[in-house]
Structure formats: structure tokens, C-alpha cells
C-alpha positions in Angstrom: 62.2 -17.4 92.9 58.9 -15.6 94.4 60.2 -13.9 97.3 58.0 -10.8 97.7 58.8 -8.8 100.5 56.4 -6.5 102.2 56.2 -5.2 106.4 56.3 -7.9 109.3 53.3 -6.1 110.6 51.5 -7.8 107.5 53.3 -11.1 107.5 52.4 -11.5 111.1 48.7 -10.1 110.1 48.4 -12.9 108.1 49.6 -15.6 110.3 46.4 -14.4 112.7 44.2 -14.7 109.7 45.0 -18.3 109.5 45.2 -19.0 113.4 41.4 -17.3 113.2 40.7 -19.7 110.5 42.3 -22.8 111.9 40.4 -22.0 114.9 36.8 -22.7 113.6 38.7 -25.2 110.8 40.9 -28.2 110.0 41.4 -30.8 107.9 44.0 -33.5 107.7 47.8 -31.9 108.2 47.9 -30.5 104.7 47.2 -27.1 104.6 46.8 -27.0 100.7 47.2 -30.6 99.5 50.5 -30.6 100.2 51.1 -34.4 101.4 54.4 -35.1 102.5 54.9 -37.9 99.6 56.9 -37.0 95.9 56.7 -38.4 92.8 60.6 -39.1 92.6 60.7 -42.4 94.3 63.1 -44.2 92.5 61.7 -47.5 93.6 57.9 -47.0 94.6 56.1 -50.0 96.8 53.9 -51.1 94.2 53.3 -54.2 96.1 51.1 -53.7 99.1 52.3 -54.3 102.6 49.0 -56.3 103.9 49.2 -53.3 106.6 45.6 -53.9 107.3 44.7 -57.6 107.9 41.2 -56.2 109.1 41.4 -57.8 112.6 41.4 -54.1 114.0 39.7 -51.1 112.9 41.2 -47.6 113.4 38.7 -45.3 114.6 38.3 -43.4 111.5 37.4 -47.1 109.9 34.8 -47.2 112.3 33.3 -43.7 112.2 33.1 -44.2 108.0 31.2 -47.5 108.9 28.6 -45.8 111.0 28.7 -42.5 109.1 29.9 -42.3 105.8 28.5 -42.5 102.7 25.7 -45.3 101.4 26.3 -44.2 97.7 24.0 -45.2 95.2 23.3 -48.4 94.0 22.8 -49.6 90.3 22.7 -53.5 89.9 25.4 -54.7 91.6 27.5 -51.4 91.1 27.9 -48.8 93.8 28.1 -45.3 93.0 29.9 -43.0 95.5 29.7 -39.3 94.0 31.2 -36.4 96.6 31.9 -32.4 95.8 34.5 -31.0 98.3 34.6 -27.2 99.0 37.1 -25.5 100.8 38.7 -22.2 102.4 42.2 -22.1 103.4 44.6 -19.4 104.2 48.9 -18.8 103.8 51.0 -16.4 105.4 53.7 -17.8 102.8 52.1 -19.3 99.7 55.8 -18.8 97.5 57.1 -20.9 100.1 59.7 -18.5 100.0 62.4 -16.4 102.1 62.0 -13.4 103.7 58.7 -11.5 104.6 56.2 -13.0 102.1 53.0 -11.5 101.4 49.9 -14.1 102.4 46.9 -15.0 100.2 43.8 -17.4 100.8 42.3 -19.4 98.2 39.1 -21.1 97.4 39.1 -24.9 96.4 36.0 -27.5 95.0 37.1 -31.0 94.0 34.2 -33.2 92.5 34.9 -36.8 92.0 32.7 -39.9 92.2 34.1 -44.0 92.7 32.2 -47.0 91.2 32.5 -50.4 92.3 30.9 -53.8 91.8 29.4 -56.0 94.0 30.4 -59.3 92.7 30.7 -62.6 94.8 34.0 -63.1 92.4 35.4 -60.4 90.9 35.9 -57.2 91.3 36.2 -53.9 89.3 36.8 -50.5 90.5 36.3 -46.9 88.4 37.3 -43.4 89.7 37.8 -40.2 88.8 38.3 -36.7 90.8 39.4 -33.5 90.2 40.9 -30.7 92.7 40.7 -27.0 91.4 42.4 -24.0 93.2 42.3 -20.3 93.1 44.1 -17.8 95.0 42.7 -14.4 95.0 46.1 -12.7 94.5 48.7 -15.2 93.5 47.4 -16.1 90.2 50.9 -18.0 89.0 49.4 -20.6 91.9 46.1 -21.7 90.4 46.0 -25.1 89.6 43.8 -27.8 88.4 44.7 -31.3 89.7 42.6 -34.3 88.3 42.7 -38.2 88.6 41.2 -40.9 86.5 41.6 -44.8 87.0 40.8 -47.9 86.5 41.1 -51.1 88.3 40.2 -54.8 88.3 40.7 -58.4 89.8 39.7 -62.1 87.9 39.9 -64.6 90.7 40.9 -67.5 89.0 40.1 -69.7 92.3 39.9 -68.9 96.0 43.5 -68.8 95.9 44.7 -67.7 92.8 43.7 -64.0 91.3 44.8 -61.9 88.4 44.8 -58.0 88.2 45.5 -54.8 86.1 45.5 -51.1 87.1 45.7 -47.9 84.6 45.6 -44.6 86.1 46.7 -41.1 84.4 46.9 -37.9 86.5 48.1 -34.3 86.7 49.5 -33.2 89.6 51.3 -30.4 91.8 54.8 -31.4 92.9 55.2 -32.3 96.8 57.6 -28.7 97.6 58.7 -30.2 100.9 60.4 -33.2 99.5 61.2 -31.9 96.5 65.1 -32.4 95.2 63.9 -28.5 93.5 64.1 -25.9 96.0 60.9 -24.9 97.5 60.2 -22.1 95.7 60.7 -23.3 92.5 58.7 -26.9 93.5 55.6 -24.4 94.4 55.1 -24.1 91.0 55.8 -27.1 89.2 53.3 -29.3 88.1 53.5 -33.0 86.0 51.6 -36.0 84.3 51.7 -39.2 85.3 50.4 -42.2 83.7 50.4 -45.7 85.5 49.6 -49.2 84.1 50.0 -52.6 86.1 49.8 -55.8 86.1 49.3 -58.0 89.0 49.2 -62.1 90.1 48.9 -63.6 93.1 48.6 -67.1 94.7 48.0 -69.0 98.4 48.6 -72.1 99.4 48.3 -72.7 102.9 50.0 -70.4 104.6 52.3 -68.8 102.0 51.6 -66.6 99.1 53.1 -65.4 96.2 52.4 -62.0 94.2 54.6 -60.4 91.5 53.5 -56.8 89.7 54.9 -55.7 86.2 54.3 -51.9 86.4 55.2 -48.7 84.0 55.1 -45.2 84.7 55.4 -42.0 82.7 56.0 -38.7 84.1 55.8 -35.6 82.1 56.7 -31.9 83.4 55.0 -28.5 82.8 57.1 -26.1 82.0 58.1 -23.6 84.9 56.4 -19.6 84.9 58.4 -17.5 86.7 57.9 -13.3 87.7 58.3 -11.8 84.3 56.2 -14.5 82.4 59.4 -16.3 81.3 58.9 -20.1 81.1 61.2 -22.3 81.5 61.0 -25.9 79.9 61.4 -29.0 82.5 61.5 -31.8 79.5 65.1 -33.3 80.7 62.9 -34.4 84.0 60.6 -36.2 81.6 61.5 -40.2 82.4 59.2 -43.7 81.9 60.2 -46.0 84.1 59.7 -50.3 83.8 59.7 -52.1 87.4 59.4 -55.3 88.0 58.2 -57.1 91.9 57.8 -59.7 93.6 57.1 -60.4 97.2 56.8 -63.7 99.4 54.5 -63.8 102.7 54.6 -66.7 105.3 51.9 -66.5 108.0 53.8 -67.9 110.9 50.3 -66.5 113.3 46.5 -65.8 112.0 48.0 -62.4 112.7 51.6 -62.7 111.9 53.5 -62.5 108.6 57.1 -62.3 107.4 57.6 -61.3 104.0 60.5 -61.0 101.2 59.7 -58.0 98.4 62.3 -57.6 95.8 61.8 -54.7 93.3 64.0 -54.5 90.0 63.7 -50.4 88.0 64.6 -49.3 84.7 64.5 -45.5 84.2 64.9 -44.4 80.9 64.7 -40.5 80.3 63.0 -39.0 77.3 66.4 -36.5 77.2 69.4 -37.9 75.3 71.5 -35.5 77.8 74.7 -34.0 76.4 78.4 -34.2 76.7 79.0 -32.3 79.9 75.6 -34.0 81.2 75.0 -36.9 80.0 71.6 -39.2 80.2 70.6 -40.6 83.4 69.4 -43.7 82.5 69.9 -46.5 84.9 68.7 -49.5 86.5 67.4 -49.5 90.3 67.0 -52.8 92.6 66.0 -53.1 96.4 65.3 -55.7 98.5 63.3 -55.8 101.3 62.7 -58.3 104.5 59.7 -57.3 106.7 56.8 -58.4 109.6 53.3 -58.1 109.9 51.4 -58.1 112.8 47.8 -57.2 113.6 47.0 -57.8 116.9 43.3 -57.2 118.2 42.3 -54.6 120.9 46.9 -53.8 120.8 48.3 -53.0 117.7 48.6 -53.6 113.9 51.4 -52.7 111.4 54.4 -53.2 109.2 58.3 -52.9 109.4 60.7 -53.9 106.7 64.6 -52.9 106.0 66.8 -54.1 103.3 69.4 -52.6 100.7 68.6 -50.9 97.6 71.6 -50.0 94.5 71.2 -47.9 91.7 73.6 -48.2 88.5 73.6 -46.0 85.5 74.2 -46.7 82.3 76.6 -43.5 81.4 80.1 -44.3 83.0 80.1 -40.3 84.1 77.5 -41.7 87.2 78.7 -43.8 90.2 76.8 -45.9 91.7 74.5 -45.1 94.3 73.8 -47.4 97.4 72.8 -47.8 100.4 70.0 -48.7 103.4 66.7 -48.9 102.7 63.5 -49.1 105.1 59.9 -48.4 106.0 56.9 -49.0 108.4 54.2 -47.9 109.8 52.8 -49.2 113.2 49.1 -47.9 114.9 49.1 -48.4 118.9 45.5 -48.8 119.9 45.6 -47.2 122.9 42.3 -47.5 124.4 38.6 -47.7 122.4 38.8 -43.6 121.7 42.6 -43.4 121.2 44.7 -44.4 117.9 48.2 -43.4 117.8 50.5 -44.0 114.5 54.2 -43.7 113.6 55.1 -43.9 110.1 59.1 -44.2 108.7 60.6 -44.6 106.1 64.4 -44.1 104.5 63.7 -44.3 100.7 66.3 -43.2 97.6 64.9 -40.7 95.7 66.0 -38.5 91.9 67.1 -35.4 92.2 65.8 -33.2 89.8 69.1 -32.0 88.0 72.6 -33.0 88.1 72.5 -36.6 88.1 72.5 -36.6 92.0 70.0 -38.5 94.3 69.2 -38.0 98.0 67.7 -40.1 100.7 64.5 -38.9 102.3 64.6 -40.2 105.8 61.0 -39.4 107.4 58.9 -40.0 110.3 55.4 -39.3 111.6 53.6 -39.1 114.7 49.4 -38.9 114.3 47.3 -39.3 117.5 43.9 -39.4 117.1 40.9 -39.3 119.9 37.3 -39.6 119.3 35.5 -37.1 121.8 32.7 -38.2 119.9 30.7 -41.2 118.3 31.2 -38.6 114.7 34.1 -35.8 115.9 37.6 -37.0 115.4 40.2 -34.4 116.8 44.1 -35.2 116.1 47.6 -33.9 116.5 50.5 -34.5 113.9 54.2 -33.9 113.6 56.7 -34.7 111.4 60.5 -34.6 110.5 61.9 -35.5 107.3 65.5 -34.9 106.0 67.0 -34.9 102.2 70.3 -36.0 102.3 72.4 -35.6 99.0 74.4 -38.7 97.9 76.7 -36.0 96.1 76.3 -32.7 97.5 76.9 -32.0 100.9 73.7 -29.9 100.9 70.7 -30.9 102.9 67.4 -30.1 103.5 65.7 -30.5 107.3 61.5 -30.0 106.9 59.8 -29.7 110.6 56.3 -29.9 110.5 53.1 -29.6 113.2 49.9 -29.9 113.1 46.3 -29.6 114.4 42.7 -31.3 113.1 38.8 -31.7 114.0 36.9 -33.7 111.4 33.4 -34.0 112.1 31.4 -36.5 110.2 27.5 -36.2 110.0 25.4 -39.0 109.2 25.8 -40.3 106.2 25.8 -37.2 103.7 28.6 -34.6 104.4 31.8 -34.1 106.5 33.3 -31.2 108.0 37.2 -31.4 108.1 39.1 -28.0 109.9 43.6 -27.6 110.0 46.1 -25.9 110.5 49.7 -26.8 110.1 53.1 -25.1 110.5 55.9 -26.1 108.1 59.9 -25.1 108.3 62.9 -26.2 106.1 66.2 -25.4 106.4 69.2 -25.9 104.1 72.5 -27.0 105.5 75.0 -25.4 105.4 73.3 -22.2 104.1 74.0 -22.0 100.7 73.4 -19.0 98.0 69.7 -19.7 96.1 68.2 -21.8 98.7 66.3 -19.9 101.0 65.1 -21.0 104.7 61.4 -20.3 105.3 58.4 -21.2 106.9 54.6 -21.6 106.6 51.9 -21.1 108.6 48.6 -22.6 107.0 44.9 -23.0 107.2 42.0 -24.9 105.0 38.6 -25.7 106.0 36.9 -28.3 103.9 33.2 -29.1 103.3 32.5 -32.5 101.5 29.1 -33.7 100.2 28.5 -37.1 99.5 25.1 -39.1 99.3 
């Protein structure tokens, strides 16, 4: 859809510029905000996983205790304001075919958290904002904001209530996406969240359920010649219901049961040769816990998930369904986490759905008390329930995050991204991207 094709001399001149800038900056694997995650999740985890049972801390836990931010205190409300500026660089910004042309971009994203400071109780207020310019690609400005709400009544020591409302506009995750990169790039949505949660021990069991809706709303799509092209039959609300069951069998074991019930009802009334995709969604999950001090802490669950639609014209989709996420405490300087997960997403046309299977490697080393360097890779694959098409994303990655005392932190990347289609197909371009952003955020 962008594919702009100019001299390899300048495609690889731009893949220096942001090796130059990667070299004196980093931040955090995603070169422009681009975290490997997408709003499609037919099923999301709204329940947490209790990955963190706080009987370790990962070293970034530990530098934020020694270094981050104090915030501001009102009564017995904490105010945490921060303004995050940034630099970053993109030998292939279209994420598209070919020999692109680069661009840089500048970024600032203000936001600012409030929380109480109650014995019982707890509220939680937030709101950010992340603004982008590119000084050539205008088509790929954006302006990303956040605002939300949260709050727990605890009923007893074992027994709590709590609701969550949270509306944003975001850009679509391109890497994951069921839309082909190039088109993803582009494509931007609303979502509005509202929850309700409940949760109760006794002894060593508890009990938690979450009634949950989300809205997602799509912008429509601005191509080359100013055309735009409407995205309302991706426009869907969808009702979930969850409930999960933990049994401490250890102080730092637990085995848990989740079981998570969707329906997805689509603004579109669809037509006769494609009709609505409305449908209901289950998955069931059995999982572990463990956080063991000084070794290792983390989370591993598998189970089955099914999704049924309402319109004859759909089979059924089925199949296995897992995720995890484990952190090996190597020694005192030396964090090393895998994250997985096999998860059934919507495809964005067509009635089809794909399973993302992922995995992550992140080490991490403290050289020092406040500078925090770190490796990444990745390797995801989008595999079509209907379509023998699939995508393959390979993904590396470099970081230094430097955290001064208490009032601003210094974050430096660089990351290289590839996805391929298989089997090549006509429309769905290959391509890579080679990506910088340094980051300056200043918080009291």
C-alpha cells in the first residue's frame, strides 16, 4: 500500500542513521511503540495471573524502588506527573516491500497517575497521551491517548469488590495484525473498557470472577491519493464473562482454574455473500504459579478454547490454547524472561481467525546500581484457521536504560523486525525494519 521505491544506496543510508542513533540510544524493544500485542484477542486474560506474588523483585522493581519517581503528595493521594520526549529513526516506516525511503520522527507523551493511600481501599486515576510526527511521512502522524479509572471496596480482609473503565485511541499492532503490514501501519481505533470485579479467600483458596465489555471502533484508512477507505464492518462490542479458582498448595505455589465465556456482536449486519460474524467464544484454562526466592517466579497455563458463530455460513473454530511467562533469576545482576503464548485471534476480513503462536527471550544485566542494559528476541507466527497463508515475524533487539535519581530516565533501542508470508502470495509483501528511538522522561 506505501511502497516507495528509491536507490539501495539511500535505504542502506538510512539503516546507518539509525545504527548511529541506536548507538548513543535505546529504549525498550519497540522502536516506535510498536509492542508485539493486538487488539484482536478474541478471548483477552482479564483475570490476572498472580505472576508476581512479590517474594522476588526483578531488577527493574528494584532500580524503580531506589530511583524512580517520589511523586507528589496531596492528603493521602499520590500524584505521579511525567513528560516523555523522544527521537527515533526508520529505514522502513511503510513497513513495506521493496527499497523504502526512511524518515525519523519526533515524539512527547505527557501523562500523570493518581493514587490513594488508604489503609482499605484503593482508587487509581490515569491518563497519558503519546503524540508523533514524522518529518516526511505525514499520512503517519498520530496522536495516541489513554484515560482510566480504577477502584477496589474491601468488604473484609478477604473479600473485595472492584470496577475499571478505561477509553483509548490507539495505533494498530502491524506485526500481529490479521491486515497486512502495510495497510496495519496506518490504522488506528477506539477502545472503551468497563469491568467489574469480586474476589474472595478463605484459607488457602480464592475465588474471583470479572464481568467485562469492550468496544472497538476503527478510523477509516488514508491511502496515497487521499482516498479513505471506511473500516466500520471491523467495528464489534464484545460481553465476556470469567472466573478463575486458585489453590495455594506452597506460600509460593498456586494451581489455578480460569474459564472465560465471549460474546462478539459486530456493529455490521454483514450481507448475503458475507454475512455477520457474530459469535460466542469460550476457553478454559489450567495453570501453576510459583515464585520462588533468590530462583525463579512465573506462570504456565494450557487449556482448549472454541469459537461458534451464529451465521451457519461459519464453522467452528477450535483448538489449543496456552500462555506463560517465567523470569530465571540468574544471579543478583542478571534477570532472564521467556514469555509464550498460543492465543485465537479475529481476522480482520473474511470471517477467518488465526492463531498467534509467540515467544520471547529478555535478558537483562545491571552493570550498574541505575544502568540496566538488555538483549531481546522474538518469534511469533499467524497461522490462518482457513487460509493456508501465514505470516512468520522475527524480531531482535538491543537496550540501555539509565535511571537517574529520582527525577528523569534515559531509555536508548534499537530493534530489527522481519515478516514473511508463506507461501508468497500476490499483495502481501515481505519486508523488514531496521529502527531506532531514544527517549527522555521527566518525572518529579
Amino acid at each position: 500500500m506505501a511502497t516507495r521505491t528509491t536507490g539501495r544506496s539511500r535505504a542502506w543510508a538510512w539503516r546507518l542513521c539509525a545504527v548511529l542513533l541506536a548507538a548513543c540510544c535505546t529504549p525498550a524493544m519497540q522502536a516506535q511503540g510498536q509492542a508485539l500485542v493486538q487488539d484482536g484477542i478474541i478471548i483477552d486474560p482479564v483475570l490476572p495471573l498472580d505472576y508476581d506474588q512479590d517474594r522476588n523483585l526483578s531488577l527493574r522493581e528494584q532500580i524503580l524502588l531506589e530511583y524512580g519517581p517520589l511523586g507528589i503528595r496531596r492528603g493521602t493521594l499520590l500524584i505521579l506527573p511525567r513528560v516523555g520526549t523522544g527521537i527515533g529513526a526508520s529505514d522502513n516506516p511503510f513497513l513495506a516491500g521493496g527499497d523504502p525511503d526512511g524518515d525519523i520522527y519526533a515524539r512527547i507523551s505527557p501523562g500523570v497517575d493518581v493514587r490513594s493511600d488508604w489503609a482499605r481501599h484503593r482508587i487509581d486515576l490515569n491518563a497519558s497521551a503519546v503524540l508523533t510526527r514524522f518529518a516526511s511521512e505525514q499520512r503517519l502522524n498520530r496522536n495516541e491517548w489513554d484515560l482510566g479509572a480504577s477502584g477496589r471496596l474491601d468488604l473484609s480482609d478477604y473479600a473485595n469488590l472492584g470496577a475499571e473503565a478505561r477509553v483509548s485511541r490507539v495505533q494498530e499492532e502491524p506485526f500481529t495484525s490479521g491486515l497486512d503490514a502495510a495497510t496495519a501501519i496506518l490504522s488506528r481505533y477506539r477502545r472503551a473498557f468497563g469491568a467489574l470485579r469480586a474476589a474472595r479467600q478463605a484459607g488457602r483458596t480464592r475465588l474471583s470472577a470479572t464481568a467485562a465489555v469492550e468496544d472497538y471502533s476503527f478510523a477509516d484508512l488514508e491511502q496515497d491519493d487521499g482516498v479513505r477507505i471506511s473500516q466500520a464492518a471491523r467495528d464489534r462490542r464484545d460481553f465476556t464473562g470469567a472466573a478463575q479458582a486458585e489453590y495455594a498448595f506452597t506460600p509460593g505455589g498456586v494451581v489455578y482454574l480460569q474459564g472465560n465465556y465471549v460474546v462478539t456482536d459486530y456493529q455490521f449486519p454483514g450481507t448475503t455473500l458475507e454475512p455477520a460474524r457474530d459469535s460466542q467464544s469460550w476457553r478454559l484454562l489450567a495453570g501453576v504459579n510459583a515464585d520462588l526466592p533468590g530462583r525463579f517466579r512465573g506462570t504456565i497455563a494450557a487449556g482448549y478454547t472454541r469459537r461458534g458463530f451464529d451465521d451457519p455460513a461459519y464453522e467452528p473454530i477450535s483448538g489449543l490454547s496456552a500462555q506463560g511467562e517465567l523470569t530465571w533469576f540468574a544471579d543478583p545482576l542478571t534477570n532472564v524472561t521467556v514469555r509464550g503464548r498460543r492465543l485465537l485471534q479475529e481476522a480482520p476480513i473474511g470471517g477467518d481467525a488465526f492463531f498467534e503462536n509467540s515467544a520471547r527471550l529478555t535478558v537483562e544485566r545491571a552493570v550498574r546500581r541505575n544502568l540496566l542494559l538488555g538483549v531481546s528476541g522474538y518469534a511469533g507466527q499467524i497461522n490462518y484457521v482457513r487460509s493456508p497463508l501465514d505470516f512468520r515475524v522475527r524480531q531482535a533487539g538491543a537496550s540501555a536504560e539509565y535511571f537517574a535519581p529520582r527525577w528523569y530516565d534515559l531509555r536508548l533501542g534499537l530493534t530489527y523486525t522481519r515478516r514473511n508470508a508463506s507461501p508468497a502470495t500476490i499483495g502481501v509483501a515481505d519486508f523488514d525494519e531496521l529502527a531506532a528511538l531514544l527517549t527522555l522522561t521527566i518525572h518529579p
